[in-house]
VMD Tcl script that draws the C-alpha trace (Angstrom):
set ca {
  {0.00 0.00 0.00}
  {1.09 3.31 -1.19}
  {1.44 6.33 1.54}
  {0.77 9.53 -0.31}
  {3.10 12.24 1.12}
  {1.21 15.21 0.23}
  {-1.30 14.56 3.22}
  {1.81 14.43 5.76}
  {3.03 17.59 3.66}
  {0.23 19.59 4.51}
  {0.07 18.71 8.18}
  {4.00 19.49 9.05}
  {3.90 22.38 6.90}
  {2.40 25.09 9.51}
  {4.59 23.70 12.09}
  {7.44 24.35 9.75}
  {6.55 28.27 9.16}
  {6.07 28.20 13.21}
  {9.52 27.13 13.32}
  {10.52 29.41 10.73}
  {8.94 32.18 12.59}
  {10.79 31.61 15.97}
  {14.43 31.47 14.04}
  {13.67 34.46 12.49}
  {12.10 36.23 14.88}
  {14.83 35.29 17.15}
  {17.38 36.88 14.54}
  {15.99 40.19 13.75}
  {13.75 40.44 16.66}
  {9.50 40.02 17.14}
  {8.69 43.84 15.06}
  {10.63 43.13 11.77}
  {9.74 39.02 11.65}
  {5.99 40.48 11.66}
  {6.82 43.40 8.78}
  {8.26 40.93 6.42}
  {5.03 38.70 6.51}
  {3.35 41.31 6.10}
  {5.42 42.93 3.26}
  {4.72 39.97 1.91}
  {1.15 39.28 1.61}
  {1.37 42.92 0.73}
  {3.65 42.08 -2.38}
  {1.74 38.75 -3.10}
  {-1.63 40.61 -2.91}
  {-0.52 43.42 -5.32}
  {1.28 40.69 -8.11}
  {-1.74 38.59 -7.96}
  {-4.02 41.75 -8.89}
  {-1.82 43.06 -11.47}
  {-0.33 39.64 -13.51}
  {-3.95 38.40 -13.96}
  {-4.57 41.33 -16.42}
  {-1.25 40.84 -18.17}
  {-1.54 37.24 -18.64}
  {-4.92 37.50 -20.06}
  {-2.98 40.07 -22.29}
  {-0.49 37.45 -23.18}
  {-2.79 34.55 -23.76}
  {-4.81 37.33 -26.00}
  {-1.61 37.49 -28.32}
  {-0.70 34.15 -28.41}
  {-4.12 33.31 -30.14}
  {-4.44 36.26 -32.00}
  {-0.71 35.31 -33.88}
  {-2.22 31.72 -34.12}
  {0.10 29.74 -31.81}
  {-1.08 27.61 -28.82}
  {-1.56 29.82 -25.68}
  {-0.95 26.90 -23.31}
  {2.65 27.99 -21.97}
  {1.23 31.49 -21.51}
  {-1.53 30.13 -19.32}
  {0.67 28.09 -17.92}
  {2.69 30.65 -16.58}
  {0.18 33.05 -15.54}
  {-1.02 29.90 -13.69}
  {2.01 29.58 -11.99}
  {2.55 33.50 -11.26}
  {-0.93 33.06 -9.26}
  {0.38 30.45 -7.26}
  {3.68 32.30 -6.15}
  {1.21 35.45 -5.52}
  {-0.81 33.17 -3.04}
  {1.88 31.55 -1.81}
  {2.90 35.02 -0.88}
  {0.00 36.07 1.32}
  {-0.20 32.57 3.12}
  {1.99 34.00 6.30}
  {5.09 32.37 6.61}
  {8.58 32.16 5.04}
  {8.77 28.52 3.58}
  {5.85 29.67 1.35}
  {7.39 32.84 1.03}
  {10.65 30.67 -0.74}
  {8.82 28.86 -2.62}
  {6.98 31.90 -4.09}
  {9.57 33.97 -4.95}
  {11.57 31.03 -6.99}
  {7.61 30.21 -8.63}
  {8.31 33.56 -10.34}
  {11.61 33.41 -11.66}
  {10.78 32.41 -15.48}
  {13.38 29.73 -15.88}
  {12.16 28.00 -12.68}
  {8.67 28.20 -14.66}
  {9.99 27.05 -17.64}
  {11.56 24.02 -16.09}
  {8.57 23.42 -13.98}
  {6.39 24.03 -17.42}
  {9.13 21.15 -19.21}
  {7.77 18.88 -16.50}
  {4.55 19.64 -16.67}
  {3.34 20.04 -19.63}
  {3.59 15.84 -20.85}
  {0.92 15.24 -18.22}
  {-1.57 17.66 -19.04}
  {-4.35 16.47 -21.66}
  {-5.74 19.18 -23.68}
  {-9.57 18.66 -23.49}
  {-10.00 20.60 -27.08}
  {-7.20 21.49 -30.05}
  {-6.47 24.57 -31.03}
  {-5.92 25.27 -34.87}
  {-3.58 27.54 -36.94}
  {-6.44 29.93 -37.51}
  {-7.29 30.00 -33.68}
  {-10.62 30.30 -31.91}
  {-13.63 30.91 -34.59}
  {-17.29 31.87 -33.63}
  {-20.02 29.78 -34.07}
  {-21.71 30.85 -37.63}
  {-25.19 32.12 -37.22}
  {-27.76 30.89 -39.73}
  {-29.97 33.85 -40.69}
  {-29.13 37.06 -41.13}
  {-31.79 39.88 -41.42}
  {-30.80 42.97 -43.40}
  {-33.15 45.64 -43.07}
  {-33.25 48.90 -45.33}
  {-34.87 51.92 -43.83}
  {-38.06 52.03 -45.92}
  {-38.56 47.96 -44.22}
  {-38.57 49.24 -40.99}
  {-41.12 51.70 -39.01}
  {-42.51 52.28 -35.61}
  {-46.24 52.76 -35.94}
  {-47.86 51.10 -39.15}
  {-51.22 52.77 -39.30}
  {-51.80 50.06 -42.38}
  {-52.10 46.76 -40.74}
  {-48.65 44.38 -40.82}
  {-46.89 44.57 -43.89}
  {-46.58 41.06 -45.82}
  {-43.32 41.74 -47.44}
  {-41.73 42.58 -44.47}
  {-38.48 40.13 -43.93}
  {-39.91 39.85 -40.41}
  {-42.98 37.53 -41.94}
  {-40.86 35.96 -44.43}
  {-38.57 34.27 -41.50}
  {-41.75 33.15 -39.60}
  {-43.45 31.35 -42.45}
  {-39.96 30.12 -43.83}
}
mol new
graphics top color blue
foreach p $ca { graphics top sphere $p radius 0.5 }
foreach p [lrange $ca 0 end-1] q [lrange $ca 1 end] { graphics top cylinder $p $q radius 0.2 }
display resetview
């Protein structure tokens, strides 16, 4: 039987930032320790709300050029996850997040990555097209009028779409 690690991982990992807390603290003192985590979440708050907007950017000009956005996304996927590691308090997060955004940690991390991931749709040369709509209904401005003191006009492309 198989012992998955990540459940142990995720119990011993506040007791490491405790511990990480106390050597630190102990080194620059009780004021500072608490100014870094804060500076910190500060930082990981403010990268999270600015990257999203420029990886959407990115993503935007990877499909308009044709080419397959997935490294993009996978990056700006990555830059979230250093941003929240960043505000979780604690400096083992903290190390984690700041080598999640150095780009050839992402690229290596991408390398590894990127043979397990199953894309659930392809994506052509000519990129994302919209669905094509089946009737189109050009009016002139003689076909269209507010009140009709006449009765319904017969010829109107309106009527010839119901009875089609």
């Amino acid at each position: 039987m198989r012992i998955s690690l990540l459940p142990l991982s995720i119990l011993a990992l506040p007791l490491l930032e405790i511990a990480g807390f106390v050597v630190v603290g102990r080194q620059v003192g009780a004021l500072a320790t608490v100014g870094l985590v804060l500076a910190s979440s500060i930082a990981g708050a403010l990268l999270l709300r600015y990257q999203g907007f420029g990886v959407m950017t990115r993503v935007r000009a990877e499909m308009d050029a044709g080419r397959d956005p997935s490294r993009q996304l996978a990056h700006g996927a990555m830059v979230v996850l250093a941003a929240i590691l960043l505000i979780i308090p604690g400096f083992i997060t903290d190390i984690f997040g700041i080598l999640l955004l150095l780009p050839p940690i992402r690229d290596l991390a991408w390398r590894r990555l990127k043979g397990r991931i199953v894309m659930a749709t392809s994506f052509g040369t000519g990129g994302f097209r919209a669905r094509p709509r089946d009737k189109t209904i050009d009016l002139d401005d003689s076909d269209y009028s507010r009140g009709n003191e006449h009765g319904p006009d017969h010829n109107s492309p309106w009527r010839r779409l119901k009875d089609e």
